[in-house]
C-alpha positions, 0 to 999 in steps of 0.5 A: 536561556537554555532551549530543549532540543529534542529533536536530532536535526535540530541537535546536529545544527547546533552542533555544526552550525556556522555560529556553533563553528564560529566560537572556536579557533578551529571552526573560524579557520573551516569556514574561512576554508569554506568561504575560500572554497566556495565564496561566501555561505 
C-alpha cells in the first residue's frame, strides 16, 4: 500500500530512516557503523 507523503520531514524519514537503510547492502553496513560508534539506535 502506497502512502502519499506530502509533507518534507516525513519525505526525509522515509528516505534516511533505519528501515529504508536497512533494504540496501550499503545502509546495513552505515548502521552497523553506527551501531559500533554509538551502541545501539
Amino acid at each position: 500500500m502506497k502512502i502519499k507523503t506530502r509533507n518534507s520531514s516525513t519525505k526525509r524519514k522515509r528516505k534516511t530512516g533505519f528501515r529504508t537503510r536497512q533494504k540496501t547492502v550499503g545502509g546495513r553496513k552505515v548502521n552497523k557503523r553506527q551501531r559500533a560508534r554509538h551502541g545501539s539506535f
